[in-house]
N, C-alpha and C positions, 0 to 999 in steps of 0.2 A: 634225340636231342631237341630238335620242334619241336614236337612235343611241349619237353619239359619249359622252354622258353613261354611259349602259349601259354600253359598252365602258373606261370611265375606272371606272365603278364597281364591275365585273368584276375588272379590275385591283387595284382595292386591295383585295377579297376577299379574292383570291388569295394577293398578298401578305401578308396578317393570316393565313391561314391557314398559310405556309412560316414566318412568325415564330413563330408558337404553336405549332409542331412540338412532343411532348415528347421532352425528352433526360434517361437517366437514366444515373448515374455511379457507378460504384462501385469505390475502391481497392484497394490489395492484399489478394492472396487468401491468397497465401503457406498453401497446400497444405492449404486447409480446405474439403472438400467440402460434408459439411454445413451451414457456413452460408452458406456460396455459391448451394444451393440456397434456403434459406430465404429470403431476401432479396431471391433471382430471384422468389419466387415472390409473396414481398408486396407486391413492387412491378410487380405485374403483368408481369414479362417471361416468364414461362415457365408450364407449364399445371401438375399433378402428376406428369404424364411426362416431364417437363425437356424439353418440347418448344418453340419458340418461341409468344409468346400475347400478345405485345407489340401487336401492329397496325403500325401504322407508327412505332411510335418509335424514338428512335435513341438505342441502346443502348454507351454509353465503358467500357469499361476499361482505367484508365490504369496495367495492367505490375504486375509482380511476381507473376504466375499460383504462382510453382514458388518453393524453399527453405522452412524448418521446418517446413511438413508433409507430410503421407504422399501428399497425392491426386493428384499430378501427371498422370498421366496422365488420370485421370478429369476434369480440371479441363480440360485443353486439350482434351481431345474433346469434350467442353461445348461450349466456345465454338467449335472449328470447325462444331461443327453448327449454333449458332444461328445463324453466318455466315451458314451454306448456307441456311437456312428461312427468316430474319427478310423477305428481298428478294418472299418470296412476299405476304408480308400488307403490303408497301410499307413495312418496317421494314430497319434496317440496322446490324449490328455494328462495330463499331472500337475495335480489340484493340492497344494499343502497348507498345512496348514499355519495361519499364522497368530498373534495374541489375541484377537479379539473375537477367534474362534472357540479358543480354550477359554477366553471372558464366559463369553456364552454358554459355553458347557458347564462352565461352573458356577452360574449361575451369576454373576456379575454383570448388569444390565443397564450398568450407567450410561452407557452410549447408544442405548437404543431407543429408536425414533416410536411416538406415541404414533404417526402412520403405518409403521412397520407393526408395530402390534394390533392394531387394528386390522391390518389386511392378514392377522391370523385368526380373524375373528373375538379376539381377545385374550390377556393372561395365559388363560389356562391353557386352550390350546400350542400357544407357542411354546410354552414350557415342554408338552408334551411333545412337540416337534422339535426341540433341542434335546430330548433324554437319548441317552443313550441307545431306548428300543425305537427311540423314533424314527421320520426319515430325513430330519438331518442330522441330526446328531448320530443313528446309527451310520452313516458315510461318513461324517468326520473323526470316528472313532477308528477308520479304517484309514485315513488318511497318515502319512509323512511328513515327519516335519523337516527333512530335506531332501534333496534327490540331487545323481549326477548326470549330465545328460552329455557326454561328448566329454570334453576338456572344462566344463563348467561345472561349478555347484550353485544349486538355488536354492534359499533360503528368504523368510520373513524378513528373522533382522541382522543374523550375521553367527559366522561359528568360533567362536573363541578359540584357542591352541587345546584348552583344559577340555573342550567335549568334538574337537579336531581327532585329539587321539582315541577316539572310538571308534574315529569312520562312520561313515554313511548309514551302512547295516547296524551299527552298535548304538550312535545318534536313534535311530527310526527303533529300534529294540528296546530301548528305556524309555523313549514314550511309550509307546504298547504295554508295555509293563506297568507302567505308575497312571496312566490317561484317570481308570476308570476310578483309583482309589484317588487320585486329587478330584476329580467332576463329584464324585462322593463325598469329600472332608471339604467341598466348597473352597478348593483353592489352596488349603493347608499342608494336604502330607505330599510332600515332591521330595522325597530324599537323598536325589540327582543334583537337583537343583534345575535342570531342564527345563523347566516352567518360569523361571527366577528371573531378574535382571542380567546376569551373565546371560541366560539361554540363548539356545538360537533362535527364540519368537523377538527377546524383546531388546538382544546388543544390539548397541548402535555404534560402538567406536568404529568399525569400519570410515563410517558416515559422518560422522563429527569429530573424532579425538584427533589432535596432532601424532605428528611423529609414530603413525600407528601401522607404517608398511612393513617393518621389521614382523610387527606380530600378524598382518594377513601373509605376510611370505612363509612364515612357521604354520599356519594354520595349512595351506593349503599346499604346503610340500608333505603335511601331514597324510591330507586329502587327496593328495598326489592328483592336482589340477592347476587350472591353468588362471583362470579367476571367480570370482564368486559374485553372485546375481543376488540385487538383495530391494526388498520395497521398504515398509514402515519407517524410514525418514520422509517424510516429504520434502523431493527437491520444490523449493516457492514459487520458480522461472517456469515451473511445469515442461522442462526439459531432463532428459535422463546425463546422468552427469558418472564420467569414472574418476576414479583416484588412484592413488598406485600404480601410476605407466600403465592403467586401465586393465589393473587386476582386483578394484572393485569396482562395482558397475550397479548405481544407484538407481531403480526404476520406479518408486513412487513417487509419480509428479504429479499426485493431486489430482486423479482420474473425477474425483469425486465431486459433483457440484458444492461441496461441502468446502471444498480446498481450493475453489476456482474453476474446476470441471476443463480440466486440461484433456488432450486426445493424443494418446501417443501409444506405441510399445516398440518392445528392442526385435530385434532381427539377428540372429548369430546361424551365419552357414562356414563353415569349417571353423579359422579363426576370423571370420570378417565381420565386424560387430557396426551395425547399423542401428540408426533411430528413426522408427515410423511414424511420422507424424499427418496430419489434416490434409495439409500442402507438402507432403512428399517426402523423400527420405534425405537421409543425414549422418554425420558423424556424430556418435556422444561426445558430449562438450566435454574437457577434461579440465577445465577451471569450476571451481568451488563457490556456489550462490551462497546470498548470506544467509545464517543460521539463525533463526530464532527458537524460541522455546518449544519442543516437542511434545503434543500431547498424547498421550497414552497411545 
């Protein structure tokens, strides 16, 4: 009968310890090296060498790596490396993807910096590093466009009820499916709709529309989670902001010199959802900054 008590209390150890996992978040980079580092580094994921120093945590970024700034490249070689190291310290990256990745892939480059194209050497080349055989395009061709990690789902822009009932697996399957014939038809054949304004790259009513709890509480009883993690609003306060009694939980504040060049990411160990910022940590605010016009 010890025994069996040990072995039951073994068990909820265990499990207290895969809940307390910590996951940290942070949204779009949109081609700002510098505080990409800085932020890695505050929040303990990376050492001074931009080497992985995480331990085992598990480390989101929900999309939009590349457009308005220069670092592109520097920024996906980041993150493929953390990939590659983090599994060593029982830590692990997930990198998804968000719109202005599928911009790029499909060849839509309004938002991209004449620096950034230059530091591909030119045109041609970066084209050829966005194709699908390239190396980035071929890693973002392998990427998710959501992931659940614990009680959370993370997402670019948000998951509507209409592609909620696919789940996780059936979301991430119809991209795979349709990626390479829309990067092909330039943006045209999506006949999910996945790619569209509903998608989960590019809704935003989590983040903007009133009266819109009723539909994340549908979504994510769908998703049979707890709240959902999302960047491409920029909060303007350059603070991470939730809604829904903090079952949405808004993380693009403007990382970007582009947006202000705010410094911040989230922090979620079991359910305790923290905001890492410059000068230290914090509750996400649950009051609503004001809304201006959102661009792409």
């Amino acid at each position: 009968m010890g025994l069996i008590l040990w072995f039951v209390a073994l068990q909820a150890l265990l499990i207290q310890l895969v809940v307390a996992q910590r996951i940290v978040a942070m949204g779009d980079l949109h081609g700002d090296l510098l505080r990409t580092l800085a932020i890695m580094r505050f929040s303990n994921i990376i050492d001074h060498e931009g080497h992985w120093a995480g331990g085992d945590t598990i480390f989101v970024q929900t999309g939009d790596i590349v457009d308005r700034g220069d670092d592109t490249i520097k920024l996906y070689e980041l993150i493929q490396r953390l990939q590659a190291e983090a599994p060593a310290q029982g830590g692990r990256v997930v990198s998804l993807l968000g719109n202005h990745e599928i911009m790029n892939l499909s060849g839509d480059w309004r938002y991209v910096s004449t620096g950034d194209i230059n530091s591909f050497g030119g045109k041609e080349n970066r084209v050829k590093a966005f194709s699908p055989e390239g190396w980035i395009g071929g890693d973002l061709i392998e990427k998710n466009l959501t992931a659940k990690v614990g009680s959370s789902i993370f997402v670019h822009g948000g998951i509507h009820p209409s592609f909620a009932q696919d789940g996780i697996e059936g979301i991430n399957l119809k991209t795979r499916q349709t990626l390479l014939d829309y990067i092909g038809s330039r943006g045209r054949h999506d006949p999910y709709g996945v790619f569209g304004g509903l998608g989960p790259t590019w809704y935003r009513g989590y983040a903007l529309d009133d009266g819109i709890c009723p539909v994340l509480e549908e979504a994510l009883a769908l998703l049979e989670a707890d709240r959902m993690v999302m960047g491409h609003t920029v909060q303007r306060d350059g603070f991470i902001h939730t809604r829904c009694g903090g079952k949405a939980v808004l993380i693009d504040i403007g990382i970007s010199h582009v947006y202000g060049g705010h410094y911040g990411a989230l922090e979620i160990v079991g359910d305790e959802l923290t905001a890492i910022y410059k000068d230290g940590k914090r509750k996400p605010l649950g009051t609503r900054p004001k809304m201006i016009h959102q661009e792409l």
